[in-house]
C-alpha positions in Angstrom: -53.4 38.1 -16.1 -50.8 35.7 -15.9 -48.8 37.7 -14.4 -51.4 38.5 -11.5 -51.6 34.4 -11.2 -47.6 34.2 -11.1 -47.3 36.7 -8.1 -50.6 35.5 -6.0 -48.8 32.1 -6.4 -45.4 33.3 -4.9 -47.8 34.9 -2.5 -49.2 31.8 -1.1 -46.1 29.5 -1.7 -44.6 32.0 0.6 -47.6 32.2 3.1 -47.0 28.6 3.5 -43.1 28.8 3.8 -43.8 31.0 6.7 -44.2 28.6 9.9 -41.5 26.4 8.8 -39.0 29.1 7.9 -40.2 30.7 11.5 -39.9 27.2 12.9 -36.0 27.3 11.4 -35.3 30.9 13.1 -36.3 30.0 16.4 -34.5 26.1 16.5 -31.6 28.3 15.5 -32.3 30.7 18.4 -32.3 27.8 20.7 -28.6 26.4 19.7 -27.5 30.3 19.8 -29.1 30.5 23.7 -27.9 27.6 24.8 -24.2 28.1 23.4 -24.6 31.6 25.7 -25.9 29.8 28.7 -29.1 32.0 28.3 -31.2 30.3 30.7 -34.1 32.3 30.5 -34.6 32.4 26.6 -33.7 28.5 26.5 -37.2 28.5 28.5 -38.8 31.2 26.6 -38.0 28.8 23.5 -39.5 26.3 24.8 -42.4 27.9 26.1 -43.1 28.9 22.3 -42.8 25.7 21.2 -39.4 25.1 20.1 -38.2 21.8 19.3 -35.8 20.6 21.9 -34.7 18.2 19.7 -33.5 19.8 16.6 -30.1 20.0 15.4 -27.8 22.8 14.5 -25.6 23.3 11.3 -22.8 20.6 13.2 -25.8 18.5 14.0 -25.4 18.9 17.7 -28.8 19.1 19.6 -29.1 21.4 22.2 -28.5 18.7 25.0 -25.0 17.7 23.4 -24.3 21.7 23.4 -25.0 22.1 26.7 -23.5 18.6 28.2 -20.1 19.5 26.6 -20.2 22.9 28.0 -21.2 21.9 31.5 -23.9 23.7 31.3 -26.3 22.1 34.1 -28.9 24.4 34.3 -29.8 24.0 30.8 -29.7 20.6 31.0 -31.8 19.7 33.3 -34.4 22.3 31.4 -34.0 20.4 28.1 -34.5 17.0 30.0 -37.7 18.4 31.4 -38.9 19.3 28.0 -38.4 16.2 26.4 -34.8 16.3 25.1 -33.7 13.0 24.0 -30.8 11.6 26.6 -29.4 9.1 24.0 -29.7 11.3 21.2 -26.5 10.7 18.9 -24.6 12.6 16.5 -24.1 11.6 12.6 -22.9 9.1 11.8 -20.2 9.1 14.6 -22.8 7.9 17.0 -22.0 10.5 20.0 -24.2 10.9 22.9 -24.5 13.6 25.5 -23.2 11.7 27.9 -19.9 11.2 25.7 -20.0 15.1 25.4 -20.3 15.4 29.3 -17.8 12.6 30.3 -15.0 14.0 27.5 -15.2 17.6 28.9 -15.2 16.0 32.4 -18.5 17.6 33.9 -19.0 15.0 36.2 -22.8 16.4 37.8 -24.1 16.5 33.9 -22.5 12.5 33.8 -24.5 11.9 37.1 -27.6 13.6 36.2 -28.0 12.2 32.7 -27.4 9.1 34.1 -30.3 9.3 36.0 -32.4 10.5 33.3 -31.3 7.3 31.4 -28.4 7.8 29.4 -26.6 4.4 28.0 -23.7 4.2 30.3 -21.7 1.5 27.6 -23.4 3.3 24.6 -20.4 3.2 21.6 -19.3 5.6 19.1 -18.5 4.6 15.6 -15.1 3.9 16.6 -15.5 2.5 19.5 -15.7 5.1 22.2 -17.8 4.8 25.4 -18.5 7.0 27.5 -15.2 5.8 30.0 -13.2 6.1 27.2 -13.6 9.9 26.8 -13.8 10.2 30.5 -9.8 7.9 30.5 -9.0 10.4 27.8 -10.2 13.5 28.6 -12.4 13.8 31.7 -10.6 12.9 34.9 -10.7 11.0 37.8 -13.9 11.7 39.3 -15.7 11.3 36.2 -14.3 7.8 35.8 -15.0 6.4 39.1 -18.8 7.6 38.5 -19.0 5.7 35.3 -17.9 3.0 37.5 -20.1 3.0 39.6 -23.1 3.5 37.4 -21.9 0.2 35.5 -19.3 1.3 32.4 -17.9 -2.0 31.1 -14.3 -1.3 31.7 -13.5 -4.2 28.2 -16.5 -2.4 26.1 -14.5 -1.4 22.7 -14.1 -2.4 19.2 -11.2 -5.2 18.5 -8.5 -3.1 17.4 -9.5 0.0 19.5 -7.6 1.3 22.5 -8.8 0.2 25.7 -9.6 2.3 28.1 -6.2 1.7 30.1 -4.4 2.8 27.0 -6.3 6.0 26.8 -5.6 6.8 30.0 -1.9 6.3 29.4 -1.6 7.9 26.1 -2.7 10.8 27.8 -0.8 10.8 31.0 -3.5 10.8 33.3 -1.8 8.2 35.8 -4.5 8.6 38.6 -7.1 7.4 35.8 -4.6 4.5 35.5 -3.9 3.8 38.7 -7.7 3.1 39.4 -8.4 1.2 36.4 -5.9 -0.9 37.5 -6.9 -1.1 40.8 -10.1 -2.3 39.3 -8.2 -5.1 37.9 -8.7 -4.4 34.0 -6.1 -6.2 32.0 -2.7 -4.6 32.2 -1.7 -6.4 29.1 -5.0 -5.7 26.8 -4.6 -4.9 23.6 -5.4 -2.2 21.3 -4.5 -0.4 18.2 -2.0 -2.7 16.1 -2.3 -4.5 18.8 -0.1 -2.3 21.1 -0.4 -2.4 25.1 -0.4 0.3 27.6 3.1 -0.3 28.2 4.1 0.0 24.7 2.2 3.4 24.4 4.1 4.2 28.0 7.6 3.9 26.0 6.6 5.9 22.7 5.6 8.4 25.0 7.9 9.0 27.7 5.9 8.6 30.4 8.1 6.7 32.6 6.0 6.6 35.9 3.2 5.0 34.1 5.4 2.7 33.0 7.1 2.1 35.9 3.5 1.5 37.1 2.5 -0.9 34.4 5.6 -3.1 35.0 4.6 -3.1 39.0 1.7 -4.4 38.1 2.3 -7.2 35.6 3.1 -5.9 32.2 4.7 -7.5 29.6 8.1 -6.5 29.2 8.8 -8.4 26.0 5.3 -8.1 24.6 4.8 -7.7 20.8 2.9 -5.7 18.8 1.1 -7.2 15.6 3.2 -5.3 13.5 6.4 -7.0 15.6 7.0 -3.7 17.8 8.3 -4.8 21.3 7.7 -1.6 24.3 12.3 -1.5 24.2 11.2 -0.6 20.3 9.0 2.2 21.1 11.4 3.4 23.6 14.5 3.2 21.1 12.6 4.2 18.1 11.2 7.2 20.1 14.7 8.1 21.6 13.3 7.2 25.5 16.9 6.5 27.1 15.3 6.3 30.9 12.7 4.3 29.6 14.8 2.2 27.7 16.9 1.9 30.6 14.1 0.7 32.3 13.0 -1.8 30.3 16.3 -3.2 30.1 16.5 -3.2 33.5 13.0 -4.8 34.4 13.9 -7.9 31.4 13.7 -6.6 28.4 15.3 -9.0 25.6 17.7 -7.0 23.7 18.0 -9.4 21.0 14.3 -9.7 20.8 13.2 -9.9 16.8 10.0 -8.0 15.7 8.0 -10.2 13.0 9.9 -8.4 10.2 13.3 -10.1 11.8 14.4 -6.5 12.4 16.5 -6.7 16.0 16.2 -4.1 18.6 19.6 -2.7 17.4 18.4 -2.8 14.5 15.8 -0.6 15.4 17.4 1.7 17.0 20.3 2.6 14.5 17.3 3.2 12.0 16.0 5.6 14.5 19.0 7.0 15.2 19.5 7.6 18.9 22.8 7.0 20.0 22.3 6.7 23.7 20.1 3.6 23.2 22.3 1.9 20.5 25.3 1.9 23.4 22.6 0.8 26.2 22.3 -2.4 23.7 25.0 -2.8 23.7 26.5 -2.6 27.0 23.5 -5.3 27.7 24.4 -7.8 25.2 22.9 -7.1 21.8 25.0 -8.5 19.1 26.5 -6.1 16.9 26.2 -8.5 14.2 22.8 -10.3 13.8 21.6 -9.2 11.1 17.8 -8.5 9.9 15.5 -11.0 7.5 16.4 -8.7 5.1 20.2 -9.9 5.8 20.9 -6.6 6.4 23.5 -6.0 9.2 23.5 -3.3 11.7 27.0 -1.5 10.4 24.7 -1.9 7.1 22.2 -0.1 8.2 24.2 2.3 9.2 26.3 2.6 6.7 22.7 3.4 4.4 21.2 5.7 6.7 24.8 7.7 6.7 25.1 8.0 10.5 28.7 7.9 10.9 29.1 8.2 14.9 27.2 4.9 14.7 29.3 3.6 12.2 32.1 3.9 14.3 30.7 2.9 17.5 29.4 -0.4 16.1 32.9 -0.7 14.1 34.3 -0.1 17.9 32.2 -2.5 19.5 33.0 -5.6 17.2 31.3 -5.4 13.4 32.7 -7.1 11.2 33.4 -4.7 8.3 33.3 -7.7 5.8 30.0 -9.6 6.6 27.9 -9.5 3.8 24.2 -9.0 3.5 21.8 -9.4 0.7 23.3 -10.8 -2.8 26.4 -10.5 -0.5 27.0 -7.3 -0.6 29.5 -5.7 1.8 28.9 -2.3 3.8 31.5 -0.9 1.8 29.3 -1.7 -1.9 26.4 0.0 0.4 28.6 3.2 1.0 29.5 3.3 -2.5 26.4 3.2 -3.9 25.1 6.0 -1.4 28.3 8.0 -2.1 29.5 8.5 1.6 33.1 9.2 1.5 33.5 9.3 4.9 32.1 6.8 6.4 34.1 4.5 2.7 37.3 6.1 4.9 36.3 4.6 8.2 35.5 1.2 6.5 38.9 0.8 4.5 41.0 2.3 7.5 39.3 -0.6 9.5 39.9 -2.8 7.0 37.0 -3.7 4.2 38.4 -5.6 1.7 37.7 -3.1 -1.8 37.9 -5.7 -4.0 35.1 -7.6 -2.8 32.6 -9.1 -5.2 28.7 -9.9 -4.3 26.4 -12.5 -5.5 26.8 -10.7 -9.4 30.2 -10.4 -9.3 30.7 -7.0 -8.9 33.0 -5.0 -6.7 32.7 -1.8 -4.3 34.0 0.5 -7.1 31.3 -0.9 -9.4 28.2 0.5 -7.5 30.1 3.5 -7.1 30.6 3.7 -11.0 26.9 2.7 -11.5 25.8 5.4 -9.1 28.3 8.0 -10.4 29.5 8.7 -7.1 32.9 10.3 -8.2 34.8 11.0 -5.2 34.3 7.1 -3.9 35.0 6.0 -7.1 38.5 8.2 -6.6 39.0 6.6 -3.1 38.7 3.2 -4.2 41.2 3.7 -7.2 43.8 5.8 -4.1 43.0 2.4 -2.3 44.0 0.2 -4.9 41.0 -0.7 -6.2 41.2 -3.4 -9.3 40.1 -1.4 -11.6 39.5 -4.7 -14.6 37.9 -7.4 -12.5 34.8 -8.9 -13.9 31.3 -9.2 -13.3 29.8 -13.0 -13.5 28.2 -12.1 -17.1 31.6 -10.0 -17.7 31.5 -6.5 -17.3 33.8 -4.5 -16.0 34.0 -0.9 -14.3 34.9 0.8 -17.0 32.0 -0.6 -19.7 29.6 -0.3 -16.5 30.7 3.4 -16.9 30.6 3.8 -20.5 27.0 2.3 -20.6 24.9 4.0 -17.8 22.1 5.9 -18.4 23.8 8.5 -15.9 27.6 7.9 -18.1 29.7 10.5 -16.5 33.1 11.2 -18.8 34.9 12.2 -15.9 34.6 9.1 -14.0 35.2 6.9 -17.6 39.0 9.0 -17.5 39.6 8.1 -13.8 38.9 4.9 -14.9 41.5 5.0 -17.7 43.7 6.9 -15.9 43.9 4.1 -13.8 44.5 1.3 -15.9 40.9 0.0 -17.1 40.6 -1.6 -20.1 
């Protein structure tokens, strides 16, 4: 008997299940239809009762489906049916008309825009409508949005405008308009970056070309102290650099970090731009607020061309930089033997102490660096000067955590006691 009981109650929990599963199958039919630009099933659906409104497995509605595949027909059937035009997607907030104005099916933008769709409605972060359609859709579908009212300054602080949409994506006809329609040609966005800035990174040099005909700030700064020459030079953008340089760029300009535009550049390691900054004035030896030098910096990244060119152009090989350490001391400690050559053939002074008293061949003992440690003592090194709280290379040697015996008998060898 209670088995009987158990199976007539699956019967009816199942009887009930029915409609909704049913109801499942066919909303899932709908989604599959539209993806297939099925007109006539989409209707048939819908004639059997189908909700117009009900979401498939990426929580897209039918209506976002069919906007973003330019599917008019089906459109204008779901509108008639009682899709919802302002319908949005998760928690991203998408609309249909984002969908339509992304893919760039400008008579789905008009027509939902007659039916009512929010022409400035925003995405979670910060996307309108205009945005995708700067980004992504094209000309036509921009001028449109225009028309119908899109507030060209509609986005989240810290968001791209829609100028620096267009530009990050090269759509210079998009960007010609917007700034025909006076937006701001020095707005900000992310990290507070311009279009022009985003111009440089990118290489698009007639958009920036562009940008500067129309006002842009050639010196402008990022809020993480990135001028547009510093996009160019960190992106290796010589003709944009060029450019810049040419329409007023500052080549001694200091990001809020202190670093210079040379600076920059040798970091990023682009040759081309290091000598345009210097054939325009930058000086070889300001150094960062890190007191860092560029032949430093150079020196530590271990780009020897640029070590020689800035050596060529005027470095002093003996400024010192933080705790007054020398380039040499940097090379030793990175264990660059050529670049240690270039500095002594120029003439670094090997017996230099910094701030603690020690000497070129006692970061290159610390840092077992063997064949430096062998240059310095070919040099001359003095192998028994003293640290301020009197060390000397050799007990530096004989009491690293890295003590290499074959550096200690160099040492000896040498002279050190």
């Amino acid at each position: 008997m209670k088995r009987l009981k158990n199976l007539i109650f699956i019967l009816v929990f199942s009887l009930m299940m029915l409609p909704v599963v049913c109801l499942a199958n066919i909303n899932d039919e709908l989604m599959a239809a539209t993806r297939t630009n099925n007109v006539s099933k989409v209707s048939e659906l819908i004639a059997r009762g189908v909700d117009v409104n009900a979401r498939g497995s990426n929580d897209m509605t039918p209506l976002m489906q069919a906007a973003w595949s330019g599917l008019i027909e089906i459109v204008k059937i779901l509108l008639d049916n009682g899709a919802d035009v302002n319908v949005t997607r998760g928690d991203g907030g998408t609309t249909p008309l984002m969908y339509a104005a992304w893919s760039g099916k400008t008579e789905i933008v008009k027509l939902l825009l007659e039916r009512g769709a929010d022409v400035n409605a925003m995405s979670s972060n910060g996307m309108t409508p205009l945005s995708y359609a700067t980004s992504f859709g094209g000309i036509e579908t921009v001028k449109l949005l225009l028309s119908k009212g899109a507030d060209t300054k509609a986005n989240i602080p810290g968001t791209n405008t829609q100028l620096i949409d267009a530009v990050w994506f090269g759509n210079i006809e998009t960007v010609k308009f917007l700034i025909d329609k006076s937006v701001d040609v020095n707005g900000r966005g992310h990290n507070g970056e311009t279009a022009l800035m985003l111009a440089a990174s990118s290489g698009k040099i007639e958009i920036a070309q562009l940008l500067l005909d129309k006002g842009a700030d050639v010196n402008a700064m990022s809020s993480n102290g990135m001028t547009p020459l510093m996009h160019a030079a960190n992106n290796g953008r010589i003709e944009i650099a060029r450019l810049l340089v040419h329409r007023g760029a500052d080549v001694n300009a200091r990001g809020h970090n202190g670093e210079t535009e040379l600076i920059s550049a040798i970091w990023s390691g682009f040759i081309e731009i290091i000598q345009l900054l210097l054939d325009k004035g930058a000086d070889v030896n300001a150094n960062g607020s890190d007191g860092m030098t560029p032949l430093m910096c150079a020196v530590s990244s271990g780009k020897t061309e640029i070590v020689k060119l800035l050596l060529e152009r005027g470095a002093d090989v003996n400024d010192v930089g933080p705790s007054d350490m020398t380039a040499l001391m940097f090379t030793a400690r990175h264990g660059k033997t050529g670049i240690a050559k270039i500095l002594i053939e120029t003439g670094a002074d090997i017996n230099a102490q910094d701030a603690f008293g020690w000497t070129s061949l006692m970061h290159a003992v610390s840092n077992s660096k063997i064949d430096i440690v062998q240059l310095l003592l070919d040099k001359g090194a003095d192998v028994n000067v003293k640290t301020s709280d009197g060390n000397t290379a050799l007990s530096i040697a004989k009491s690293g955590k890295n003590k290499v015996d074959s550096i200690i008998e160099l040492l000896i060898k040498a002279g050190a006691q």
